[in-house]
N, C-alpha and C positions, 0 to 999 in steps of 0.2 A: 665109427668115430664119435666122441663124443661132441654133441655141438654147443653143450655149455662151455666149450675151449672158445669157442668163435665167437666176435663182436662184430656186429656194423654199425659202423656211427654214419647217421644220417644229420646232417646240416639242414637246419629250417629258417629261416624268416618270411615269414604267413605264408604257411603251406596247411594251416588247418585242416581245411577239406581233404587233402592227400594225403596229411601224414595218416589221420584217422582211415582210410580206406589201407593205405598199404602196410602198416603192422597186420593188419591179422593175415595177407596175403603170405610175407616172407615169412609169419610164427608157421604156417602151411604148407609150404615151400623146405623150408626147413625147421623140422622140430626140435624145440629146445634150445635153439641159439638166441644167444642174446641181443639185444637191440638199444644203442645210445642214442636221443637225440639232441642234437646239442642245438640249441634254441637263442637265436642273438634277440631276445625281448620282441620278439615278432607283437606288433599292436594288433593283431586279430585273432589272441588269444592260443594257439598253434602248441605253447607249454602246458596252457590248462588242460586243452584236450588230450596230450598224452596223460598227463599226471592223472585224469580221471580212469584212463582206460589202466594204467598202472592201480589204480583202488579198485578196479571191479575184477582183479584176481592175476590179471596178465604177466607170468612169470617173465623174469629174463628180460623186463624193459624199464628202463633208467630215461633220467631224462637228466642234463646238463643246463642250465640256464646262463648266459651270460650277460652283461649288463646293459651293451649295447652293440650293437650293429658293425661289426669291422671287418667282414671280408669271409669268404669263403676259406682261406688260405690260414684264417686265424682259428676258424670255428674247428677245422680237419685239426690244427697241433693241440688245440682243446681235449680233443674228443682222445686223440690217439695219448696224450699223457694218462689222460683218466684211465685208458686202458692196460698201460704198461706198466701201473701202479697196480693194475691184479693181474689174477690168472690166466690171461688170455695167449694162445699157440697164433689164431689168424686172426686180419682185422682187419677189413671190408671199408672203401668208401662206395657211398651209393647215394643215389640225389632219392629226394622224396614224393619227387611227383611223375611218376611212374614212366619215364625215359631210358630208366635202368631197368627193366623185365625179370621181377625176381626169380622167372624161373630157367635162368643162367645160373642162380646161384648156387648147385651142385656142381657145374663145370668147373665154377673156379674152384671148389674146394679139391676135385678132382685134381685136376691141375696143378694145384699148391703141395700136391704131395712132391711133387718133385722138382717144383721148382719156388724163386723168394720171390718174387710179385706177378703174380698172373693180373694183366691189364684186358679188358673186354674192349677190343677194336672195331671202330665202324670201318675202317678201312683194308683192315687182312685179307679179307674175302671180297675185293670191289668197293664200292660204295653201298651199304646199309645204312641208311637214314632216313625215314620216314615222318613227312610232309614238314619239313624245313623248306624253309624260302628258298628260293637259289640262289641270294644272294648270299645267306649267313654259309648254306652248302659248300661253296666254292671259295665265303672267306676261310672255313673249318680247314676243308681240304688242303688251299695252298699255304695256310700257315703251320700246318704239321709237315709238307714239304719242305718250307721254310725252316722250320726249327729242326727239321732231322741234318737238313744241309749245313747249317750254320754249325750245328754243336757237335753233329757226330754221331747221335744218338739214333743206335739200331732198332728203332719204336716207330712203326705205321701208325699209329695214334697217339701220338704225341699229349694230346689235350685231353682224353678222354678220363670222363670221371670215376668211372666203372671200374674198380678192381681192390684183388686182396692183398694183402704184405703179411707175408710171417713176420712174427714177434725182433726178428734179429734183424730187420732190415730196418723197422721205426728204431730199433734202441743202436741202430749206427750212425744217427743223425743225429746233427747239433740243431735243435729249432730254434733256438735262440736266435740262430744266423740266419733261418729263412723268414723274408719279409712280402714273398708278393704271395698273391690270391688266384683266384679265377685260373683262365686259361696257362698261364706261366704257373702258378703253385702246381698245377698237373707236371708240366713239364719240368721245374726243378728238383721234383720227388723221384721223377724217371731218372732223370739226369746223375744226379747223385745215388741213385741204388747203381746206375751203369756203373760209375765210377768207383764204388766201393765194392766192387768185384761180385755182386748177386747176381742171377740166374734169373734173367726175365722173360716170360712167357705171355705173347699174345693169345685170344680166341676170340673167333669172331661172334659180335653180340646185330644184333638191329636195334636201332636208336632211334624211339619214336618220340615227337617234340609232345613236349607237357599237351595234357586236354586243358587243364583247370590250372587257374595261377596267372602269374605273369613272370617274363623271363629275367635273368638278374642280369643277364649281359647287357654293357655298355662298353661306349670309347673309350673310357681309362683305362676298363683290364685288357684289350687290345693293344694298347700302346705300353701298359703293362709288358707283356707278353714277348712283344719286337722289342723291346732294349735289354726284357733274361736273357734272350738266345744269346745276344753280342756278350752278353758280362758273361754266359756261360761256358761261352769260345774261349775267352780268356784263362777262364777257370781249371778248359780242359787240359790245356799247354803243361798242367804239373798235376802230378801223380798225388792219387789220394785226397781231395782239394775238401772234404767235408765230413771228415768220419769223428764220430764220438767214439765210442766204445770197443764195436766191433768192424770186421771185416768180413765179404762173402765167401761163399766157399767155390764160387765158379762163375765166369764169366759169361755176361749176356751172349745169344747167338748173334 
């Protein structure tokens, strides 16, 4: 396959440290794929250090700047316009501080062959999570409980960030209409590929919490989170509730 088809847009604000350690991992992982990262003006500099690593020859990585700081949920429709404006067949979310294990990332490709979003689950296989608190563990866990229950939606990981979309599942979405971030932007990207009749395929990943950094979760994308599922309940009551362009060719298991 060729992996100049594929993009991962990775989402930064001051992940310096990490971003600069895990390009050369995924260029490794996978050769010749491309790499976006889309940079909300992080103040610890996070844009320069890619752009330099892009001067010293690093084919296949682009960087995205945006002006200011708005969410996780805005930097992802960033990254995947930029995408859908070229040549890209797959196109990867994946966090930058190394929770996402690049070296998953032949499975999904694998994967993607026959199906339109392979998501990487910490919960397919048990619980895979590695040294998380117990308390954020068991918020993870029952709130993908939660949101499977409430909306319907046939996804053991409901929140997780880990995963690919072929090119026909981002160009069936109106982004114009998706407004949340964080934990719920995971879940209304599910939600709406369920609904537009795409073929979703889980595999289990292990999800280990950042070394370096600090986390972005807080109370509002949580509370966030608990008022999608309800409006997504509502949503699901009529057929087709969010399709731009296209439609899938086969219904999630």
């Amino acid at each position: 396959m060729d992996n100049s088809k594929i993009l991962i847009v990775i989402p930064t604000y001051n992940e310096h440290e990490n971003i600069t350690l895990l390009i050369p991992v995924v260029k490794q992982t996978l050769p010749g794929v491309h790499i976006l990262v889309v940079d909300d003006s992080s103040p610890d500099g996070t844009s320069a250090a890619v752009k330099e690593m892009v001067s010293t020859g690093i084919e296949g990585l682009f960087v995205l700047d945006r002006a200011k700081k708005e969410g996780l949920g805005r930097a992802y429709i960033a990254g995947f316009k930029w995408a859908l404006e070229r040549d890209y067949e797959f196109i990867f979310e994946m966090d930058a501080d190394f929770s996402h294990n690049p070296s998953y990332l032949p499975k999904f490709i694998e994967a993607a062959q026959e199906n339109d979003l392979v998501i990487g689950s910490r919960y397919i296989c048990g619980v895979n999570v590695v040294d998380w608190p117990m308390s954020r563990l068991l918020l993870s866990y029952f709130a993908n409980k939660f949101a499977r229950f409430v909306t319907g939606l046939r996804v053991k990981d409901c929140t997780g960030g880990y995963k690919c979309f072929r090119r026909a599942v981002l160009e069936s979405f109106n982004f114009d209409g998706i407004a949340s971030s964080g934990y719920s932007f995971q879940i209304e990207l599910n939600f709406y590929t369920w609904k537009n009749g795409f073929k979703i395929k889980e595999i289990p990943i292990v999800f280990t919490d950042r070394q370096r950094g600090v986390s972005k979760m807080s109370t509002k994308i949580i509370k966030e989170a608990t008022l999608l599922v309800w409006k997504l309940r509502v949503k699901s009551l009529f057929s087709n509730p969010h399709k731009s362009k296209k439609c899938g060719r086969s219904k999630s298991k």
